[in-house]
N, C-alpha and C positions, 0 to 999 in steps of 0.2 A: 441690526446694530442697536445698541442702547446709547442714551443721549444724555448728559446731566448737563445744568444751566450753570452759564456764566455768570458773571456781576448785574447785567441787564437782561435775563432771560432767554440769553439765545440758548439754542442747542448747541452742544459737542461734542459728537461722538467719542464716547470713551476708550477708542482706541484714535490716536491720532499716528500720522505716517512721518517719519523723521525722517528728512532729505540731506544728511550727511553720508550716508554712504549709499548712493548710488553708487554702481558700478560703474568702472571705467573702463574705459574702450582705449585707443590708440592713440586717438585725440581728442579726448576728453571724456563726460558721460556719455557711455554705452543709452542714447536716447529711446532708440528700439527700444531695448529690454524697460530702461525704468518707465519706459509709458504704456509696457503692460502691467507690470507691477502696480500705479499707481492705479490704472484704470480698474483691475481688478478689486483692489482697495476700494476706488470710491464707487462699484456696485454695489459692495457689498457694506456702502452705507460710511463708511471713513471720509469724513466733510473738513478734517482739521490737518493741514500740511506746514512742516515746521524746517525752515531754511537758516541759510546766516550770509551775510556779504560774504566771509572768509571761505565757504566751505566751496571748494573748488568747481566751479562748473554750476552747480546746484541751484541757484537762483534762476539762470538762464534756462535750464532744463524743466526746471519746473513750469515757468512762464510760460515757453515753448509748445510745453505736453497740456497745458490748459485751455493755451488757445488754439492748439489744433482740434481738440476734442471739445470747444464752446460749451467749457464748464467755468470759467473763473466764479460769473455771477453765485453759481451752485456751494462753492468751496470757501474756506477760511483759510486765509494767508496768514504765516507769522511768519515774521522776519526781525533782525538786530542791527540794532546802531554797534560799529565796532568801534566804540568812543575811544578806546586804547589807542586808536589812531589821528583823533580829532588834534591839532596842530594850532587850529582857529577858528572863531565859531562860524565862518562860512563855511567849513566839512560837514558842517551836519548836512546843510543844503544838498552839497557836494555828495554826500556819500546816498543821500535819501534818494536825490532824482536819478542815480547811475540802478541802485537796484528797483523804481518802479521802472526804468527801461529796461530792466535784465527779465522781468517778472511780467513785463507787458501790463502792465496794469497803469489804474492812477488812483488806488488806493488801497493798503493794506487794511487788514481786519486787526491784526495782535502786531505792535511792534515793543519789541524787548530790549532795553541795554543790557549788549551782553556780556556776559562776562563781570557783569556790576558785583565787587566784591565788599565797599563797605562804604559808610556814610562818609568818610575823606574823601570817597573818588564822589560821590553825588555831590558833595557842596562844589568840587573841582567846576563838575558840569553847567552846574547852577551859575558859579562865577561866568562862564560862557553862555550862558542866556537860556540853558537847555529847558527851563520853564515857561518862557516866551515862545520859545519856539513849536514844544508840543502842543502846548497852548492852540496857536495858531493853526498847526495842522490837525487837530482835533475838531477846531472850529469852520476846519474849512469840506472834512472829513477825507481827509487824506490819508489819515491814522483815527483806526477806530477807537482802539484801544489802546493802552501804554502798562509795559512791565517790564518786570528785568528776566535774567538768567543768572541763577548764582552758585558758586565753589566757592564755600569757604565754614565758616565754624555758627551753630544757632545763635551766641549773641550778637555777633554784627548782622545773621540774618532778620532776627527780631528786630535789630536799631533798626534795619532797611524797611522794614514794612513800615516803621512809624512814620520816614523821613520823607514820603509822598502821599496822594491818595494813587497809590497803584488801584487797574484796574484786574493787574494778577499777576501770577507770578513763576517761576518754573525754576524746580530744585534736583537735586539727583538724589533719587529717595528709590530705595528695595530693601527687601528681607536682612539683607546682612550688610546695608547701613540704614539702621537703625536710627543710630544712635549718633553715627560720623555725617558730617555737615551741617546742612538746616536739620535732617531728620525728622523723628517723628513731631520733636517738642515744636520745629519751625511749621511743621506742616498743617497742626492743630492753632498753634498762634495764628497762622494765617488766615482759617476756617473761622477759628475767634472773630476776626472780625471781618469776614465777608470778602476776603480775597480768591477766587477761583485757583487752584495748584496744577499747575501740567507734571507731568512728571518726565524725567528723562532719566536715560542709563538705568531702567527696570531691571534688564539682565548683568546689571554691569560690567558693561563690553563686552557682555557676550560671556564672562568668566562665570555666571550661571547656569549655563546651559554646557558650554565647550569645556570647562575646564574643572569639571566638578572631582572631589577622589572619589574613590572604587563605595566607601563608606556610606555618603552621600547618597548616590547611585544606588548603592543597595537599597538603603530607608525606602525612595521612592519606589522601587521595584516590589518592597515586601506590602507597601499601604495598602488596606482594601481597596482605596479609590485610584485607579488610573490616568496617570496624566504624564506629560513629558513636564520634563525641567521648567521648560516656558511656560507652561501652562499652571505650575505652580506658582513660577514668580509673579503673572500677571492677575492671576486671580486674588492674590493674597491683596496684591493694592487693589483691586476693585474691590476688594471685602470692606474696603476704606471708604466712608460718604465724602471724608475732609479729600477726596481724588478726585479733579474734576477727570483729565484726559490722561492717559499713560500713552507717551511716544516709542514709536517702534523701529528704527533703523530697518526696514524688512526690503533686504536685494535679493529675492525669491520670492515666485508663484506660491512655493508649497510654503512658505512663511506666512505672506498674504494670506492665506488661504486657514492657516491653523491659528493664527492670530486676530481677526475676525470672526472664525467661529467661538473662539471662545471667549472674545469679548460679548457675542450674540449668549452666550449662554450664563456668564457670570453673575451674580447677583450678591449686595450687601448685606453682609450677617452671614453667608454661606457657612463659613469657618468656624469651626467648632473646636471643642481644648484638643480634640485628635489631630486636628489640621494644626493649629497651634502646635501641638507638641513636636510634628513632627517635621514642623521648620524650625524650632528649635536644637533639634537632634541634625538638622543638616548642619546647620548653623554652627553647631559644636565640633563635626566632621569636617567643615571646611577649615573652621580656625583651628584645628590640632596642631598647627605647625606656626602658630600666632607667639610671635614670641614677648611679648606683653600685654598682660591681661588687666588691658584697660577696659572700657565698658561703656567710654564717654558719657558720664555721669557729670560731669567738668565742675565736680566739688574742687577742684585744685585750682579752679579759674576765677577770676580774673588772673593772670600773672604780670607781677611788679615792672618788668621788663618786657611785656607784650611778647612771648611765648606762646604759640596757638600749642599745648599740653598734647590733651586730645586727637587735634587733627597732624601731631608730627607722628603721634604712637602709633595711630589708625594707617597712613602711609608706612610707616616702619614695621608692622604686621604685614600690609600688603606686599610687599617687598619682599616675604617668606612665601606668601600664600598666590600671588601671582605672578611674581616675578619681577627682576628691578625694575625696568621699564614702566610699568604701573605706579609700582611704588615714589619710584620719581616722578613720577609725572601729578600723582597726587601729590606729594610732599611741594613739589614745584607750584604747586596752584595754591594752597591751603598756604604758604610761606611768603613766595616772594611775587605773585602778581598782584601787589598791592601798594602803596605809596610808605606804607612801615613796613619794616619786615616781622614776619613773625618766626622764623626759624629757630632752632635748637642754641645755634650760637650766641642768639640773647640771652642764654641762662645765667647767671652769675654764682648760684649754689646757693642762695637763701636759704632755702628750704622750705619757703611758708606752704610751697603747693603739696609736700608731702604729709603737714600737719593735717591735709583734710583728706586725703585720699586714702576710701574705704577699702579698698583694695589692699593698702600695704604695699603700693609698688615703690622703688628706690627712684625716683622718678627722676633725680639728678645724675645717677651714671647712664639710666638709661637713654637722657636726654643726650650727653656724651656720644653714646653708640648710634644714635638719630645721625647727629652729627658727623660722625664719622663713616655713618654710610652714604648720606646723599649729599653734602656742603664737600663737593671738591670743586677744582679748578673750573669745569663746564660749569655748573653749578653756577658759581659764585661772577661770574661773566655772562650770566644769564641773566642773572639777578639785577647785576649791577645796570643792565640795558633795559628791563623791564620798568627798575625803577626811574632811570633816567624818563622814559615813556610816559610813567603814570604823572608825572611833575607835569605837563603839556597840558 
């Protein structure tokens, strides 16, 4: 296993093991199975394990498979404040001592606000004491570390880096988003000034590996160099120094198994304009059915009405390209989990975002067709309860 350094020098192996999708059993995680999955992982050198209060079971199992096998001391814990739920600033207490008993522990290594979408929800926290109180459990070392998790567009992620001294940070960055979310521009601001990156959703959801077209599939099959899906996506970001760790959802042995050898054999600079080109060429095979050729260049942003431009087009591609479900689900994170909205329906037709966009896109009917695909009834009843949420 390979290891790049944190903010203080630790190690981290650059594959880390993401504990959202454990497998589930009858009543609840299938524990057998994810504590051979894990343990296989941390033989084979995986020190970095990444949980959430929300994510079902997950906390408890991990704890569990830790302290049966007297490795906690060995491993790095991250875990998340699910601030989206803080009510008063006693939840923090509240929510922090329920997961170091779920985790068996009494101190986290990385704890993340997750879900942190933009400098509104951090002043929010702030007004709640959340600086005091890190503070406090930093000084007491109950929390090693502090950072967020974020969905949403690069310049609120750039404001976010400015609005703490985080100790790191963790984005959804792969080959074909590039350029959607923080991406590559947040990933290198980050590296700018000394923040460690985790990465999550490499495969994104998997729609890299499972869901590739026949075109795709070809490329790979014709390159001199042999690799599966995964092993393209995961090497490209380790080709990256601004990468500290890439997280792996891995509920399989043969996962484990293919995903630590080739974090074991990866190395920086591998890639060459051939590797380059021909994740380019997947890249173009998978968006063939992209039906706006944006590019997230976000020359049309800022918008006068807080319209996230980029991040509705990028969800409304997805929406062809994997299916509504995704598409909404992006469109729903990049939009409304946030205390403004940023959705399609703020457009009013100005047009100043079309005066800068190289592309040539009509970007006000398309904004329309946004709209008219994912701003229905659920939708909009969703929205309206998130936001009531984010006001708390």
């Amino acid at each position: 296993m390979q290891y790049r350094k944190d903010r203080y020098g630790n190690d981290i192996s650059v594959l880390g093991y993401g504990c959202m999708r454990f497998t589930q059993g009858i009543t609840g995680v299938d524990l057998d199975k994810a504590e051979k999955e894990i343990m296989a992982a941390y033989e084979a050198g995986v020190n970095y394990y990444d949980t959430a209060y929300i994510y079902p079971g997950s906390e408890a199992a991990l704890g569990e498979i830790l302290e049966r096998n007297q490795i906690r001391e060995k491993v790095l814990i991250a875990t998340k404040l699910p601030h989206y739920m803080l009510k008063k600033p006693e939840s923090m207490e509240e929510f922090f001592s329920e997961e170091l008993r779920r985790l068996r522990t009494d101190y986290v290594d990385y704890y993340l606000m997750h879900m942190l979408t933009n400098v509104t929800t951090w002043e929010r926290l702030k007004g709640m004491g959340i600086l005091e109180w890190l503070d406090q459990k930093k000084k007491s070392g109950a929390i090693k570390q502090v950072g967020f998790s974020y969905h949403g567009n690069s310049d609120d992620f750039i404001a976010l880096l400015d609005a703490y001294d985080w100790d790191f940070c963790q984005i959804q960055y792969n080959y074909l988003d590039v350029h959607s979310q923080a991406g590559v521009t947040g990933l290198k601001r980050a590296a700018e000034k000394g923040i460690p990156v985790i990465i999550m959703e490499p495969l994104r959801g998997g729609r890299l590996v499972n869901n590739l077209p026949a075109a795709a599939l070809e490329l790979f099959e014709k390159f001199e160099i042999k690799r599966s899906p995964a092993q393209w996506a995961f090497r490209w970001l380790w080709n990256q120094p601004e990468v500290t760790c890439v997280l792996s959802g891995m509920n399989s042995l043969e996962m484990v198994k293919e995903n630590t050898a080739s974090a074991e054999e990866s190395r920086v600079g591998e890639f060459g304009e051939k590797e380059e080109k021909l994740l380019a060429d997947v890249v173009a095979a998978i968006n063939a059915k992209m039906k706006v050729g944006c590019t997230g260049c976000r020359y049309c942003m800022p918008c006068p009405k807080n319209v996230d431009i980029p991040g509705a087009f990028a969800a409304y591609n997805r929406r062809f390209t994997d299916g509504y479900f995704r598409g909404m689900q992006d469109y729903f994170m990049c939009t409304a989990v946030r205390k403004d909205s940023t959705g399609a329906s703020n457009c009013v037709g100005c047009g100043k975002c079309e005066q800068h966009c190289p592309q040539g896109i009509a970007i006000r009917d398309e904004l329309k067709n946004v709209k008219k695909t994912f701003e229905n009834p659920i939708y909009k009843i969703a929205k309206k309860v998130t936001g009531h949420i984010m006001k708390y």
